[in-house]
N, C-alpha and C positions, 0 to 999 in steps of 0.2 A: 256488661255495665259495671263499674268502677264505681266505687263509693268514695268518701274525703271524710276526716275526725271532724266531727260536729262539736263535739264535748270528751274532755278527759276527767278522768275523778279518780281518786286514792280514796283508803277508807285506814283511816293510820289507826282506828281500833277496830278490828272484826265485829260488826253488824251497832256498831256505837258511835256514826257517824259518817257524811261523807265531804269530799274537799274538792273543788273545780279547781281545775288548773290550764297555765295557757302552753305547756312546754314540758317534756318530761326525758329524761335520758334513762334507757333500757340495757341492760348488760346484760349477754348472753349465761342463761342459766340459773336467771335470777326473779324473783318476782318484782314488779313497779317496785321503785323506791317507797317507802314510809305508807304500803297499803298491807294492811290487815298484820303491822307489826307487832303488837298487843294483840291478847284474846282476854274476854274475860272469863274466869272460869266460875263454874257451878258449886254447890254443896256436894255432889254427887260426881265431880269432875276425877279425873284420874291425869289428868293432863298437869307436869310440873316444871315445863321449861325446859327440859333437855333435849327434843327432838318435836318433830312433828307431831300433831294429834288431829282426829278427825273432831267434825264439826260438834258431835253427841255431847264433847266435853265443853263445851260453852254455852251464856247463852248467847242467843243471838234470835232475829229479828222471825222465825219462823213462830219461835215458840212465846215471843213475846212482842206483840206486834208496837205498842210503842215504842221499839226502839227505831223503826223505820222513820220516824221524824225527828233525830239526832242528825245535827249541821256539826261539822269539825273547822278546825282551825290548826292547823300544824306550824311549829316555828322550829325549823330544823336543824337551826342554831344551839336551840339551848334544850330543845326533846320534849318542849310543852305542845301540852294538846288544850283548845280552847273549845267545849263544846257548847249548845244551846240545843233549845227544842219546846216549843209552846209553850207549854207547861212546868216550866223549869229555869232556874237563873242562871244564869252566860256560869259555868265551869272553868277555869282556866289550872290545868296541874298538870305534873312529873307523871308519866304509869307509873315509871318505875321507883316514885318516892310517895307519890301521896295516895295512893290504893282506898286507905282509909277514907278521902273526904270522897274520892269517887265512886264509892260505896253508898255513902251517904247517898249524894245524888239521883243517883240513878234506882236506889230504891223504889223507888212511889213509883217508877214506872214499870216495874217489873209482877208480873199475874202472882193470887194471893198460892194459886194452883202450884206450881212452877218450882223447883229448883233455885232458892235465892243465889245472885250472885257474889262469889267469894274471896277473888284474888282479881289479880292482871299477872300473866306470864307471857315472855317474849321469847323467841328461840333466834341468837344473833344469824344474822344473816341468811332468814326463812321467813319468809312474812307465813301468816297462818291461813292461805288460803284453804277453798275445801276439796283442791285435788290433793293426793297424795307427792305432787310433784310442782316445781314451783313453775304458775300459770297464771295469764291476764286473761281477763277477756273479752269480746270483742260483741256487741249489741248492735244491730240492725235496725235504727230506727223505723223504717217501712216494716217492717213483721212486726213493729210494737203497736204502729197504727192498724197495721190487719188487728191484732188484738183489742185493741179498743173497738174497732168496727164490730167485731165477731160480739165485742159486751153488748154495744149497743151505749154505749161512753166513754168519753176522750180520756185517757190516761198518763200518765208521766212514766218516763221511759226511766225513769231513777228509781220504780219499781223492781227492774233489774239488777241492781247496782253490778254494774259493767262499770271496766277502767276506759273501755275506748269508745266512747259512742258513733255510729255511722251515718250520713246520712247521702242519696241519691242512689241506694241500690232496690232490685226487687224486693219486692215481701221473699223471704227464707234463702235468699243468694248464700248467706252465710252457710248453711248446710254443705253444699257444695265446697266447701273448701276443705272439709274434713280431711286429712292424709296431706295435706298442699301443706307448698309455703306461703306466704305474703309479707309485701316491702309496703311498711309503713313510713315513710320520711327515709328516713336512711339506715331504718331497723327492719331488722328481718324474722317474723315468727312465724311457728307450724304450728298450723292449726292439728289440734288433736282428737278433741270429741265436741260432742253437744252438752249443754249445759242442762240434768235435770233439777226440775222445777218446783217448790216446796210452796207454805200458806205464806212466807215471806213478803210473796208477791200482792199476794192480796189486801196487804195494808196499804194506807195513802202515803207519803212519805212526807207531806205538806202535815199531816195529821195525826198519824200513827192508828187511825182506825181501820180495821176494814173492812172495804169496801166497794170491792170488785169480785168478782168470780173468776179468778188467772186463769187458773187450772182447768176449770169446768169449760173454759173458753178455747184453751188450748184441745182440751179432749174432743169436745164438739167438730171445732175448729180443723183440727188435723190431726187427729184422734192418735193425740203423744200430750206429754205434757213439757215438755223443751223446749229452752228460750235459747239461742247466744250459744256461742261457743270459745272454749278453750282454747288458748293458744300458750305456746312458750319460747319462750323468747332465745332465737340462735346464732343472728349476729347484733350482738352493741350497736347501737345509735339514737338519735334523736329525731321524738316525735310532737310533733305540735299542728294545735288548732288548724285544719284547713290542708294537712298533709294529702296527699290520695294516697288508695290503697291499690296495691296491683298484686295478682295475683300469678306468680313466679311456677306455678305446677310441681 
């Protein structure tokens, strides 16, 4: 069974937002365009711009679950990012000019617990995903309804934040692709691992509370706690809304 892109999404600041899109063009060796190109960093961060960093030095939506109901807005044009989120007024700045007001902002939503937030650093031409290697990845919506089933309530599959969301395959088809390639529209990625699973998930993303058991449900469930998998992109092309996915071995 063959699945088709339901949903695409960029996250142009690592775990501070996400953006739907109808169309995306993929270069081999690259991560999505303008996803997770910003991070924010921590008080405690060691991460300063000049290459990759794991995820420890940011924060991001594990450790501070309102950030999972930040909406984005990207304008590619001119490098602004426009965020929102319940609790908060419509943000429109620079990363890489106005840090300061974005600070501001996003304050009040960050735990009193926690590592305050202290910069935004970019590394040109490496988005900050959290493989060590630059990776999309690819969300099964049928395994995210096994997951609400296993809760025992309905949940939104942008608990995952996945770039390519799927839909018309089994529950866990994706696992099987590990080591394969697959032809999305006229792009071509290898899948590489499974994606493991933090408390990220377990906030709302409509709300930023949370309020599901991901984990406890995956463990039960299929006693792992892995959603989605990894892929990286190895030949250039273009992917949009309603593409099928085939699966090239």
């Amino acid at each position: 069974m063959t699945g088709a892109v339901a949903q695409i999404w960029r996250h142009p600041i690592k775990s501070h937002g996400r953006e739907a899109l109808d169309t995306v063009v993929l270069t081999a060796g690259q991560t999505m365009p303008w996803d997770r190109t910003w991070a924010v960093t921590h008080q405690k961060s060691a991460a300063d711009g000049t290459a990759w960093a794991p995820c420890a030095n940011f924060s991001i939506s594990s450790r501070a679950p309102q950030l999972q109901a930040i909406t984005a807005r990207m304008d590619e044009t001119s490098g602004t990012v426009c965020l929102t989120h319940p609790d908060r007024p419509e943000l429109c700045f620079d990363p890489d000019k106005d840090v300061a007001r974005f600070l501001d902002w996003v304050s009040p939503l960050m735990p009193n617990d926690r590592a305050g937030s202290a910069g935004i650093v970019r590394v040109p031409g490496r988005g900050m995903t959290d493989t060590d290697y630059p990776s999309v990845s690819l969300i099964n919506l049928s395994s995210s309804r096994a997951v609400g089933q296993q809760l025992g309530q309905e949940i939104s599959a942008l608990r995952w934040r996945g770039n390519f969301l799927l839909d018309g395959l089994q529950p866990w088809q994706e696992f099987a692709w590990i080591g394969k390639r697959v032809r999305i529209g006229s792009a071509e990625l290898e899948v590489r691992e499974r994606i493991k699973r933090c408390k990220a998930t377990m906030a709302n993303p409509a709300t930023g509370i949370r309020d599901a058991e991901t984990l406890a449900a995956l463990q039960t469930g299929w006693q792992h706690t892995e959603f989605g998998v990894y892929a990286e992109v190895v030949r250039s092309g273009v992917i949009q809304i309603g593409d099928r996915l085939e699966v090239l071995g």
